[in-house]
N, C-alpha and C positions, 0 to 999 in steps of 0.2 A: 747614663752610660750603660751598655749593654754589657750583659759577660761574654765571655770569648771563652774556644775549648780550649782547654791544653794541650800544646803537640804531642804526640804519641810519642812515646821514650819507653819502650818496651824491651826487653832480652829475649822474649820467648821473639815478637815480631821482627827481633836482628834477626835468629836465628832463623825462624822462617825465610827472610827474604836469601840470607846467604846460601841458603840450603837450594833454593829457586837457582841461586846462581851457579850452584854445582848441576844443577841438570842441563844448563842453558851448556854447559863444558862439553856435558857427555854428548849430549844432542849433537854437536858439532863431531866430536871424534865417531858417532855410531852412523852419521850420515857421510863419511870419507871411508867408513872401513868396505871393504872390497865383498865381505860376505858376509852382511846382515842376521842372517840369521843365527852365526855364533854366539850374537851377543843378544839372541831376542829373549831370555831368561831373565836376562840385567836389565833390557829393554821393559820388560812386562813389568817390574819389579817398581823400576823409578818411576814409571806413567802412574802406578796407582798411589806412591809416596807422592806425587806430586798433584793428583787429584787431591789428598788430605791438606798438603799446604794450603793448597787453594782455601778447604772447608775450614782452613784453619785462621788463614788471612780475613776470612768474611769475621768468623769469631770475634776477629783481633778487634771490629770497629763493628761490633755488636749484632750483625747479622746474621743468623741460622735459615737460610731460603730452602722452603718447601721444593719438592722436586718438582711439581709441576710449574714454579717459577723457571727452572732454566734453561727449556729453551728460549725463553725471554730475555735472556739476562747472558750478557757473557762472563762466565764466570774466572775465567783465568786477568780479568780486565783489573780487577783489584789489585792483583800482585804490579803489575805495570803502572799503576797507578798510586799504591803506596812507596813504590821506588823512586818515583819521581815529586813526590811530596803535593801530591794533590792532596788538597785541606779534606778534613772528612766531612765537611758540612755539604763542598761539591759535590763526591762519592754518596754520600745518602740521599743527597736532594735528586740523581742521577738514579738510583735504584727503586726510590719510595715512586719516582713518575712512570713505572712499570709495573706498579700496582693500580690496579680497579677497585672502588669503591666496592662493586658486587663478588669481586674477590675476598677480600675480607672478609665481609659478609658470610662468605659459603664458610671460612675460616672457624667463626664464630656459629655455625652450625653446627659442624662434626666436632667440634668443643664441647657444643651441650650435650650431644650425645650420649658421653662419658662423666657428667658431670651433676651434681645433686640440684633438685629443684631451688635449693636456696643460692647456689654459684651460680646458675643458667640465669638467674635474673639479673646480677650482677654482670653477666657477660651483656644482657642486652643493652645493661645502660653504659658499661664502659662501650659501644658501638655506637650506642647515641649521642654520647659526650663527644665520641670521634667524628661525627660525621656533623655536629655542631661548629666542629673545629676547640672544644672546650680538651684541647690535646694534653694541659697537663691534671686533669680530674679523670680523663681517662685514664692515663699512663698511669695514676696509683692504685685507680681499682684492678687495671691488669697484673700490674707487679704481684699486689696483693695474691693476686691466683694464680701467679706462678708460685706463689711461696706455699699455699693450701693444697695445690692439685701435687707439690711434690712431699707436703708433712703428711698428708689423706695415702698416698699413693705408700709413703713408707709405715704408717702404722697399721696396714693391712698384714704385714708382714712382721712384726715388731709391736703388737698389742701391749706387750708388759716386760719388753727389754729394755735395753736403751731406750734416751730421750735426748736426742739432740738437742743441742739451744737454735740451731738455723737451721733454714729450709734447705739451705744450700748446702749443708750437708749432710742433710736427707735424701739430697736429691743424689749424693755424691756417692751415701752408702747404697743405695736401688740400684745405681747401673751397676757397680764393684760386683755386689752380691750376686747379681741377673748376668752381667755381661765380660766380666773381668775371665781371662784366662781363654773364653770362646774368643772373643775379637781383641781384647789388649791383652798383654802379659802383665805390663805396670799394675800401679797404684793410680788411680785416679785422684787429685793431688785436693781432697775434698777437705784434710786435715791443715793444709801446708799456709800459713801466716802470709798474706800478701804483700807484707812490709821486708825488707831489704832483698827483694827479689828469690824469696826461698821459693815463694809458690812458681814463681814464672821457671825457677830452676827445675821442678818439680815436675810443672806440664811438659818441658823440653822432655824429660823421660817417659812420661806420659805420651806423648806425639810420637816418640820413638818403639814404644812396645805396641804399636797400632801395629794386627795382621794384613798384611797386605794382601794376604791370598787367599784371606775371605773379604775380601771387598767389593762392593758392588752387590750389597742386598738391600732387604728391608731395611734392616737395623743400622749397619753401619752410614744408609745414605741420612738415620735421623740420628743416632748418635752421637755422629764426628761433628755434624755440625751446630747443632743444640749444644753440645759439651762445650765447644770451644766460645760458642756466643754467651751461655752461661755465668764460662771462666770471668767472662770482661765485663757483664751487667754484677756479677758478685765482687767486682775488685774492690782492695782496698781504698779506703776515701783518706783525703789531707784536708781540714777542716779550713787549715790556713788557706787557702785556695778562694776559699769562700772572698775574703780580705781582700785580694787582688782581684776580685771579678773574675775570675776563672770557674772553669768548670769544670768536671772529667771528658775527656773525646768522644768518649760513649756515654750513653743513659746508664746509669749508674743506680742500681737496689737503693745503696744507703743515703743518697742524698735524697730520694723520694722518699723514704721513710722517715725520714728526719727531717724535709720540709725545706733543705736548704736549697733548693733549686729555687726563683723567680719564674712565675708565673709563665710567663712567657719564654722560659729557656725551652720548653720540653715543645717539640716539632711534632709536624705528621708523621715524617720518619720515624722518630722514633716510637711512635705507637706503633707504626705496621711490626718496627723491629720486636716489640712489645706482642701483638699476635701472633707474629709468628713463633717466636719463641713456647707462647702456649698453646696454639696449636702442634708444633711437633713434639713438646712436652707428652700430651696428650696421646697424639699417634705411637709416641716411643711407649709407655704405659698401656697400650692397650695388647701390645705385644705382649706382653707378659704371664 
């Protein structure tokens, strides 16, 4: 018997799609009013809130797309898609066949660019286990280096401070310390327990203190969307799950780390989602 994912039961992704449905309101009242341009401040205001949904819905079901994915890809197609309860395995098998093997590839170069002789070998073979199809021996050497390229990236900075117990939040203090108060106001919710819904209460506040009116750079087109794909490869795990054949919706850190996945759960999907992840990791850190 095969495992199956678990439906998405999310707060942070209510809240997402109801918030989609407040623009879907205005849209209608700013396309009836007589002089458009009164309201083009409000107008500017919700297009780029609604750009971050967007980046935030890909998150929701594990995707961070590089920017030169979309004009390939339409990107507001998720939010109509998760409102209609398209299964997520439809949505990635739909995204991952808009990737190119030589895509990747190029992925996996400007990765090593930035990366120490001993990771760059590790990138080649997680590339070669993928293009073997050996998808889940991939998928934990890449995890792995998302977890190194963000513990490496914070003890640059942090030699003999702190010491994190996870990468994830290391990865959580680097953007805080680099990006917090320039593009969010919040807390980035690095500290926040994923169990009874604190942390998803936490990114809502988080989603909220995103500037809208510096949107549209370097940073925030790799930020908003890595943070939010991040948020859902770091979620909390229910072991009982395991018992039932279930899985999490998304590729999930702790079940690759702890092995509870079957062989065969882990898809091509979710290695592209797995590169790209470390590829914009990567891009985001070089900024710095």
């Amino acid at each position: 018997m095969n495992n199956t994912k678990k439906p998405m039961n999310s707060l942070f992704l209510n809240y997402l799609l109801s918030n989609q449905s407040k623009v879907d309101t205005n849209a209608e009242k700013w396309l009836e009013s007589k002089n458009i341009l009164d309201n083009i401040s409000e107008i500017s205001d919700e297009i780029n809130e609604y750009l971050v949904s967007i980046m935030a819905c890909w998150g929701e079901i594990g995707w961070c797309l590089p920017k030169c994915k979309e004009r390939d890809i339409k990107l507001g197609k998720v939010l109509i898609d998760l409102k209609n309860n398209i299964s997520i395995d439809e949505i990635d098998e739909g995204i991952s066949e808009c990737f190119k093997e030589r895509e990747i590839e190029a992925f996996t170069i400007v990765v090593k660019r930035n990366l120490s002789d001993s990771e760059t070998r590790k990138v080649d073979i997680a590339f070669d286990l993928y293009l073997k199809k050996e998808y889940y021996a991939s998928a934990v050497l890449l995890a792995g280096l998302i977890d190194s390229t963000s513990i490496n990236q914070f003890l640059k900075a942090n030699k003999k401070t702190d010491n994190p117990s996870q990468c994830w939040k290391c990865y959580g203090k680097v953007i805080q310390e680099n990006f917090g108060g320039n593009f969010f106001s919040g807390t980035f919710p690095y500290n926040a327990r994923a169990k009874n819904d604190k942390r998803a209460k936490d990114t809502i506040e988080f989603f909220k203190s995103i500037r809208h009116d510096v949107f549209n750079n370097n940073v925030d087109d790799i930020l908003v969307p890595l943070s939010f794909a991040l948020l859902k490869f770091y979620d909390d795990s229910d072991w009982n799950d395991k018992q039932q054949k279930c899985i999490p919706s998304s590729i999930n850190r702790h079940w690759l780390a702890h092995s509870m996945y079957d062989y065969n759960d882990i898809s091509r999907a979710d290695c592209i989602k797995l590169f790209c992840m470390l590829y914009q990791m990567v891009e985001l850190y070089s900024l710095l």
